[in-house]
NUKEDREN-607018 format. One record per residue (C-alpha): residue number from 1; residue in one letter; x, y, z. Coordinates in nm, 2 decimals. Layout:
BEGIN
+-----+---+--------+--------+--------+
:   k : r :      x :      y :      z :
+-----+---+--------+--------+--------+
: NUM : a :      X :      Y :      Z :
...
+-----+---+--------+--------+--------+
This chain:
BEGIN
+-----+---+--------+--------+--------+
:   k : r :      x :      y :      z :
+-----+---+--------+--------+--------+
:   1 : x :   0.00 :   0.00 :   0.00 :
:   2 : x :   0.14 :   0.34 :  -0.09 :
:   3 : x :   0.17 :   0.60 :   0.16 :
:   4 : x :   0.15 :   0.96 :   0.16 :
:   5 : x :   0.49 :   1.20 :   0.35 :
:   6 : x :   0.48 :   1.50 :   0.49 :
:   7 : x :   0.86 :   1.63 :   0.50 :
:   8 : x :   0.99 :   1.91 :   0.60 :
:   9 : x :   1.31 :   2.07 :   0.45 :
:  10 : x :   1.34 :   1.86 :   0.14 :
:  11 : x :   1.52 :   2.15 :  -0.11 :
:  12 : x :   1.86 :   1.97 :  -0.01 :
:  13 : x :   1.99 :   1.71 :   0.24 :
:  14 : x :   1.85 :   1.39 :   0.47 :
:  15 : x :   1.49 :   1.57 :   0.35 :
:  16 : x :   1.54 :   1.54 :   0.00 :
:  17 : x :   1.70 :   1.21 :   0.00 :
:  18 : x :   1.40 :   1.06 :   0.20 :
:  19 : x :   1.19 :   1.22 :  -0.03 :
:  20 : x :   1.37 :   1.07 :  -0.35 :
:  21 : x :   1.37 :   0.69 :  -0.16 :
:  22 : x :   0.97 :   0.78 :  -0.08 :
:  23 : x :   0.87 :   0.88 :  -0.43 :
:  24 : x :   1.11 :   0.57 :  -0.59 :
:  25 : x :   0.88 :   0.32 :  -0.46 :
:  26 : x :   0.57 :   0.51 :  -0.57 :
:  27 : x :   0.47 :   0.71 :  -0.25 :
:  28 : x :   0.30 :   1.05 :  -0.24 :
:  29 : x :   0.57 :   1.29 :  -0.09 :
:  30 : x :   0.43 :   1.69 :  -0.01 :
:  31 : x :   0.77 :   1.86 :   0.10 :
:  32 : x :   0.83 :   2.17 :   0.25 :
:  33 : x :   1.09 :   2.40 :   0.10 :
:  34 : x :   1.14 :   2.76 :   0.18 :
:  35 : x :   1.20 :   2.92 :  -0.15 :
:  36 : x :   0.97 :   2.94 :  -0.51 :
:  37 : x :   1.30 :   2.76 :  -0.65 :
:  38 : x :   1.33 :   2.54 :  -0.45 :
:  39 : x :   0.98 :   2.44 :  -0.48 :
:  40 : x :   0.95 :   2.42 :  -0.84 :
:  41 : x :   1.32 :   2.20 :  -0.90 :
:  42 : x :   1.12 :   1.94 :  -0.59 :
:  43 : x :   0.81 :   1.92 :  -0.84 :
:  44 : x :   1.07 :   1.86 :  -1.13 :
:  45 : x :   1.18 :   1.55 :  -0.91 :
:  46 : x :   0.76 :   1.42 :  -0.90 :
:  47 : x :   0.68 :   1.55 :  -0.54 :
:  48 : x :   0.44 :   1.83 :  -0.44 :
:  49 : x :   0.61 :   2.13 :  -0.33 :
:  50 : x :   0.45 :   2.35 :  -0.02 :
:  51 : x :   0.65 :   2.67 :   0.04 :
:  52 : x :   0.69 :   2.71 :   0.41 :
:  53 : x :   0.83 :   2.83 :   0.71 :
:  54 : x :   0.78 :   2.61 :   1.00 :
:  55 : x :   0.87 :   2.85 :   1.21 :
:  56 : x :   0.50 :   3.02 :   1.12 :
:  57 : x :   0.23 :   2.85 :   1.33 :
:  58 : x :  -0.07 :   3.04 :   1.10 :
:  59 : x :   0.14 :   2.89 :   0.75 :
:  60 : x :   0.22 :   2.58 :   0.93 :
:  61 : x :  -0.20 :   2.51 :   1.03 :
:  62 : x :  -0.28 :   2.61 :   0.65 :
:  63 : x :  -0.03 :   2.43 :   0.50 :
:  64 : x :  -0.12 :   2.09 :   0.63 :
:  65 : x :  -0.49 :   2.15 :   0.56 :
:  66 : x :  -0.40 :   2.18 :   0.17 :
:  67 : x :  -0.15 :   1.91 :   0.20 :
:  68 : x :  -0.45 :   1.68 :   0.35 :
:  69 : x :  -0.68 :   1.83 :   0.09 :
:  70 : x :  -0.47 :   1.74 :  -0.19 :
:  71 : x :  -0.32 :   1.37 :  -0.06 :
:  72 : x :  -0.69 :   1.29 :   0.14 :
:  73 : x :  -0.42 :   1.20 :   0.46 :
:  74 : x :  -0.12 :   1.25 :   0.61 :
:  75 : x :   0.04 :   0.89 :   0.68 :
:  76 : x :   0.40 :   1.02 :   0.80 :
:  77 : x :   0.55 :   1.31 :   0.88 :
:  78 : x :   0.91 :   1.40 :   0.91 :
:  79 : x :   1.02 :   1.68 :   1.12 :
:  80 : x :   1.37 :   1.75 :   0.91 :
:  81 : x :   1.40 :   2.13 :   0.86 :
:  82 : x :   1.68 :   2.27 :   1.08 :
:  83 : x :   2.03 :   2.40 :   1.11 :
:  84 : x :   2.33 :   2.45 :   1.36 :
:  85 : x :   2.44 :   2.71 :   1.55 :
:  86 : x :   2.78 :   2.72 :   1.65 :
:  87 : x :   2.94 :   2.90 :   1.89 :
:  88 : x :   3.01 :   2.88 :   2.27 :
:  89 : x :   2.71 :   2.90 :   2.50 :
:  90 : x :   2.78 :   3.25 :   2.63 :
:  91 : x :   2.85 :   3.39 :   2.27 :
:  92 : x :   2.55 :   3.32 :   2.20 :
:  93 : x :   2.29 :   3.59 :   2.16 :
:  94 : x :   1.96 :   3.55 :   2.29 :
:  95 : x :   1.79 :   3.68 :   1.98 :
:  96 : x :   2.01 :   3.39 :   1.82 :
:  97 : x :   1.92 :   3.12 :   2.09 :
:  98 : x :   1.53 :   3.21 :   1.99 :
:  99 : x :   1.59 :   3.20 :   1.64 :
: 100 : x :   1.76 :   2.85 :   1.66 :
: 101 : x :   1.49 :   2.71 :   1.89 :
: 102 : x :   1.20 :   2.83 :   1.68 :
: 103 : x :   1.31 :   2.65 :   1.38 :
: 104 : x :   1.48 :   2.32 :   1.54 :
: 105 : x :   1.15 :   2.27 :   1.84 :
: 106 : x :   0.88 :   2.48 :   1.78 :
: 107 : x :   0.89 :   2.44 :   1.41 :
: 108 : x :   0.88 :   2.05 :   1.42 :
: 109 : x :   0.61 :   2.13 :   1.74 :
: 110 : x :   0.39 :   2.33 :   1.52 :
: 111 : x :   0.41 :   2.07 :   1.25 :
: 112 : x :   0.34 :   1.75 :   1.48 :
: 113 : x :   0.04 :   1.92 :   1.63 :
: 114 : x :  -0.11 :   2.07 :   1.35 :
: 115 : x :  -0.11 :   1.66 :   1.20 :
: 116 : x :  -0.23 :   1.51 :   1.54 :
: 117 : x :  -0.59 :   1.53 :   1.52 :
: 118 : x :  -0.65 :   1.32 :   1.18 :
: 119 : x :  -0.41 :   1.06 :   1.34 :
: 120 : x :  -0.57 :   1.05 :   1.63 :
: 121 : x :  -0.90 :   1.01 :   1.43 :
: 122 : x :  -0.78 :   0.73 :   1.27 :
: 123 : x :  -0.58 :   0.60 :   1.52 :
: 124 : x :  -0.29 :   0.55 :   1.26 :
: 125 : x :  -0.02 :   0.75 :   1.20 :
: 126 : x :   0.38 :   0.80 :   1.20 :
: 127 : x :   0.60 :   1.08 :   1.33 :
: 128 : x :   0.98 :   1.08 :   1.28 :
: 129 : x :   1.19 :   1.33 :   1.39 :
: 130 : x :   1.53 :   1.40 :   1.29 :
: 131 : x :   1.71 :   1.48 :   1.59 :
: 132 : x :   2.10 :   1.46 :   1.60 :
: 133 : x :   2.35 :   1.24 :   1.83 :
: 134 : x :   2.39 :   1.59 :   1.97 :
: 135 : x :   2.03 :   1.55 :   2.11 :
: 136 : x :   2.21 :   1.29 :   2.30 :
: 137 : x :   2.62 :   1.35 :   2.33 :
: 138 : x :   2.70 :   1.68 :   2.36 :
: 139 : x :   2.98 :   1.89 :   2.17 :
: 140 : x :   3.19 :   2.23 :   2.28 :
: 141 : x :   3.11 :   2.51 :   2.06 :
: 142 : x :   2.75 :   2.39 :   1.95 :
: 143 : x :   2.58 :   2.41 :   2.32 :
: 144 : x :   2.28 :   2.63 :   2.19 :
: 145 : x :   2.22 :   2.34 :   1.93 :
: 146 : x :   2.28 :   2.07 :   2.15 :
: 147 : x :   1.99 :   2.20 :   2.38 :
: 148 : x :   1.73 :   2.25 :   2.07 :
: 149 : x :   1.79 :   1.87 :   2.00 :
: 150 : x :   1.79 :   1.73 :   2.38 :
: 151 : x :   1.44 :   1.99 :   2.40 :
: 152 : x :   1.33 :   1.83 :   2.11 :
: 153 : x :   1.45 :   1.46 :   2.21 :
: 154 : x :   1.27 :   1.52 :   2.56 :
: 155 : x :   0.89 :   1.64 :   2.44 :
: 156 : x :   0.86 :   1.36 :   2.12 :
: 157 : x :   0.99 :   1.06 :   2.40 :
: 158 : x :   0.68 :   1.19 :   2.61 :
: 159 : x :   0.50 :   1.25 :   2.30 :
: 160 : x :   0.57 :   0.91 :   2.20 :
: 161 : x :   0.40 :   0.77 :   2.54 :
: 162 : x :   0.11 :   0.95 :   2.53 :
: 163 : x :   0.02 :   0.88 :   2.19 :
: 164 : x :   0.13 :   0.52 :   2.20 :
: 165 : x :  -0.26 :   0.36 :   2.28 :
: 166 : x :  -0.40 :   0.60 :   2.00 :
: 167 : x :  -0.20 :   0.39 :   1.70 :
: 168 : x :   0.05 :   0.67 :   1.67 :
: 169 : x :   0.46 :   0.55 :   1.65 :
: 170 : x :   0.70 :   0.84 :   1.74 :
: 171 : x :   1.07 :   0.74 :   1.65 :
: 172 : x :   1.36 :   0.99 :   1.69 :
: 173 : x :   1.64 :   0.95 :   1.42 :
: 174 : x :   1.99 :   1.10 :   1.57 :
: 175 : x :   2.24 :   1.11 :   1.28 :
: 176 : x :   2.64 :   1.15 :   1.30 :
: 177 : x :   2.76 :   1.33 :   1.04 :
: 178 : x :   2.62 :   1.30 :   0.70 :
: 179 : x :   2.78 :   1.42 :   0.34 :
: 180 : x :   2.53 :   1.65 :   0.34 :
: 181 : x :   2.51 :   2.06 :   0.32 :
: 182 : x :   2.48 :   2.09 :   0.66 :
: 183 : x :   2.87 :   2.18 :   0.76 :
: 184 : x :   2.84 :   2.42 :   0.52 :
: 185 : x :   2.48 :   2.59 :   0.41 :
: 186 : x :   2.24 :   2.50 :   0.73 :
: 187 : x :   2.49 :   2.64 :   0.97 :
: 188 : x :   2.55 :   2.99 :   1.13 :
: 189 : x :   2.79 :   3.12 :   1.37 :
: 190 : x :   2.74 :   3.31 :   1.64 :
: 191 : x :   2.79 :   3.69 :   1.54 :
: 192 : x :   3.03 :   3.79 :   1.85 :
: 193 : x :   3.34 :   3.63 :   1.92 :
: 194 : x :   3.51 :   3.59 :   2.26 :
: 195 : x :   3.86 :   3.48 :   2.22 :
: 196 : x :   3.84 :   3.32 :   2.57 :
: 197 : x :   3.70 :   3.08 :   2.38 :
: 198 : x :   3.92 :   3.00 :   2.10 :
: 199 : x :   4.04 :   2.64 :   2.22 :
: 200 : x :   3.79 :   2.36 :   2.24 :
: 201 : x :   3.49 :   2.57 :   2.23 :
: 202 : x :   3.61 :   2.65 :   1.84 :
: 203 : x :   3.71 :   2.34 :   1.78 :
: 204 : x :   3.33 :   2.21 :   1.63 :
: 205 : x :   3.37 :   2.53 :   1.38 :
: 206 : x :   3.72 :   2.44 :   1.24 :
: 207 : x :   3.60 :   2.06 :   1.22 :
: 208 : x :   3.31 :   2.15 :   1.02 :
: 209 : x :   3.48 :   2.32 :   0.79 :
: 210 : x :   3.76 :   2.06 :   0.75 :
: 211 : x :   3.54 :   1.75 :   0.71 :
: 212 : x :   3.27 :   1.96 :   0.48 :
: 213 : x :   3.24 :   1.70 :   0.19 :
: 214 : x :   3.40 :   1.38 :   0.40 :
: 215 : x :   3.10 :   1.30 :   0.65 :
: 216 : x :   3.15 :   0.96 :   0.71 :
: 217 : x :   2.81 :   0.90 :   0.64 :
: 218 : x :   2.60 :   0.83 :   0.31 :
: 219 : x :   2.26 :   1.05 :   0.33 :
: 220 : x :   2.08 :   0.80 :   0.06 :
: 221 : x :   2.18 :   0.47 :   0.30 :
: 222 : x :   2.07 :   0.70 :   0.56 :
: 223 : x :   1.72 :   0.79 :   0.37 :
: 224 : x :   1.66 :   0.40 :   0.32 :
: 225 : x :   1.68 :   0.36 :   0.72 :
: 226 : x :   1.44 :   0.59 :   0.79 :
: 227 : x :   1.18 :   0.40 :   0.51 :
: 228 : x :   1.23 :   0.07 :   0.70 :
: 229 : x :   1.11 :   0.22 :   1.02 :
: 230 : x :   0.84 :   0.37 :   0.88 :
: 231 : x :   0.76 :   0.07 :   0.74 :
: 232 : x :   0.83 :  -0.14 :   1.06 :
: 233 : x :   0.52 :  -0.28 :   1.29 :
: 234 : x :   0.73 :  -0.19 :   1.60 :
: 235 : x :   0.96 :   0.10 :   1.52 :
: 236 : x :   1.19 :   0.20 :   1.73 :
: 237 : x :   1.17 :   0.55 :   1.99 :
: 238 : x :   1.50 :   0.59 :   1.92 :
: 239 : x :   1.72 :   0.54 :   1.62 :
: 240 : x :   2.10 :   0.66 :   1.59 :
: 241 : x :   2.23 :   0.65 :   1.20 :
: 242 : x :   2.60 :   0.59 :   1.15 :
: 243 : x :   2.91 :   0.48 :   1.35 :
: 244 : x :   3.00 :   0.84 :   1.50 :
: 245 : x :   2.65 :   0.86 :   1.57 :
: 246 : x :   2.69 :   0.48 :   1.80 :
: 247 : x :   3.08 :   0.55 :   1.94 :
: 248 : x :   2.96 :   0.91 :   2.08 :
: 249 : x :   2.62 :   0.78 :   2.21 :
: 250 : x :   2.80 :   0.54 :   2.39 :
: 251 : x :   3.05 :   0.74 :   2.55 :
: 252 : x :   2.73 :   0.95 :   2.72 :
: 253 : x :   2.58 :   0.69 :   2.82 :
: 254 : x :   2.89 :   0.55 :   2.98 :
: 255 : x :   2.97 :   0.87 :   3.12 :
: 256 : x :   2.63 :   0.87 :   3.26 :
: 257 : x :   2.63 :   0.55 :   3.40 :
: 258 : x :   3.02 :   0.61 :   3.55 :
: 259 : x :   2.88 :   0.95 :   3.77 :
: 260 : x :   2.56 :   0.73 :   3.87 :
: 261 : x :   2.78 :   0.43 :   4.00 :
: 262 : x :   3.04 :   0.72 :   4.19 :
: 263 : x :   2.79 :   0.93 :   4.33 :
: 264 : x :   2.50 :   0.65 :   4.46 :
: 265 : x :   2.56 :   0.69 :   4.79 :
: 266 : x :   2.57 :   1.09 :   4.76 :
: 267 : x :   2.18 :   1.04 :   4.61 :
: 268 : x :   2.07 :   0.79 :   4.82 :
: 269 : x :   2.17 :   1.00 :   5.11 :
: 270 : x :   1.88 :   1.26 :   5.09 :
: 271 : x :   1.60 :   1.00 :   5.19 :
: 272 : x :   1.39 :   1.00 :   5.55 :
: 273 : x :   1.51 :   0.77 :   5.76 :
: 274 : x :   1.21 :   0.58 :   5.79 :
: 275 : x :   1.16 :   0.62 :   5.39 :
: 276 : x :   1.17 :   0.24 :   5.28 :
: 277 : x :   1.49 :   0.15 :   5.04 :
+-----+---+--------+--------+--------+
């Protein structure tokens, strides 16, 4: 049976290559891109083109109304538009903390609840979210977009529970670097420099810039994996996409689990005395 995508930020990247996999085996694909251009080389391709930025609730609302209208229903939807910030924490300026946070949580927000109610009508329905391993691992010099991804990680796991006995499956997808644009067009850099910080808090900028083109990572392998989840009876809440993506998970979780074992009997130690063990 065919199904019918709903992905955001398909003019380049993981978006378009999901898109291409999608449309190769005969799916309906509605994209979202943010230019006329853009839009009209994504039709070329045999998807439907919505011009959008997710980052305006009223657009967002409208938008999936005409992509419903057109397609009849919305069987997945990938939250994929966003970009990096780089730059130390403290750099960072608040009006560029907002703007990354609007597009990387409350775009993908907007989107998820604006195609809720149909699901939840018919008690079917997929929701992927491209995340990043820095939802889960975090890395010096991109702090401000390590927090969008852990915010966004946080509300679709809770998301994922409470829609789990309505027939909706919520996976996150945290890619490592892919040979994609993303080091180089759906980045920015903070606008004021500190050069406190010019050690390991600019290391994530130099590395960018060096490995731009040599992501270890194929985005068309990487488009494939997201297909077989949303294909899959029991997907997975969590899904990480390359090696990087698996060494660097691991090392938080280890780190995690190291400061848990060290510091038990500091957090046991808060209890009532007659509180049971």
């Amino acid at each position: 049976m065919t199904k019918t995508w709903l992905i955001t930020g398909v003019s380049g990247g993981l978006g378009r290559e999901i898109a291409l996999a999608a449309l190769a085996r005969g799916d309906t694909v509605v994209g979202t891109v943010r230019k006329a251009r853009d839009a009209d080389a994504f039709e070329l391709l045999g998807g439907h083109a919505l011009v959008l930025d997710v980052t305006d609730e009223a657009a967002v609302k409208a938008g999936v109304a005409q992509v419903a209208a057109l397609t009849g229903q919305i069987d997945i939807l990938v939250n994929n538009a966003g970009y990096g910030l780089v730059g130390a924490v403290e750099e960072a300026s608040l009006d560029e903390v907002r703007a990354q946070f609007e597009t990387n949580l409350i775009g993908p927000l907007a989107m998820l609840k604006a195609v809720l109610p149909a699901m939840r009508a018919r008690r079917a329905g997929r929701i992927i979210n491209i995340t990043s391993v820095s939802g889960l691992a975090v890395w010096a010099g991109t702090g401000v977009y390590c927090a969008s991804k852990w915010a966004l990680e946080g509300l679709t796991q809770t998301l994922a529970a409470e829609v789990s006995e309505l027939g909706i499956k919520v996976t996150n997808v945290a890619p490592g670097g892919l040979r994609t644009r993303f080091s180089t067009g759906s980045k920015a850099i903070v606008a004021i420099k500190l050069a406190d910080y010019d050690g390991l808090a600019r290391d994530a900028e130099r590395i960018m810039a060096d490995h731009a083109g040599h992501e270890p990572s194929d985005p068309a392998k990487a488009a494939q994996a997201v297909l077989a989840i949303a294909d899959a009876d029991a997907p997975p809440l969590h899904l990480l996409l390359g090696g990087d993506a698996l060494t660097y998970a691991g090392y938080a979780a280890a780190d995690l689990q190291a400061d848990i074992d060290a510091w038990k009997n500091l957090t046991l130690s808060i209890g009532f005395d007659d509180a049971p063990a």
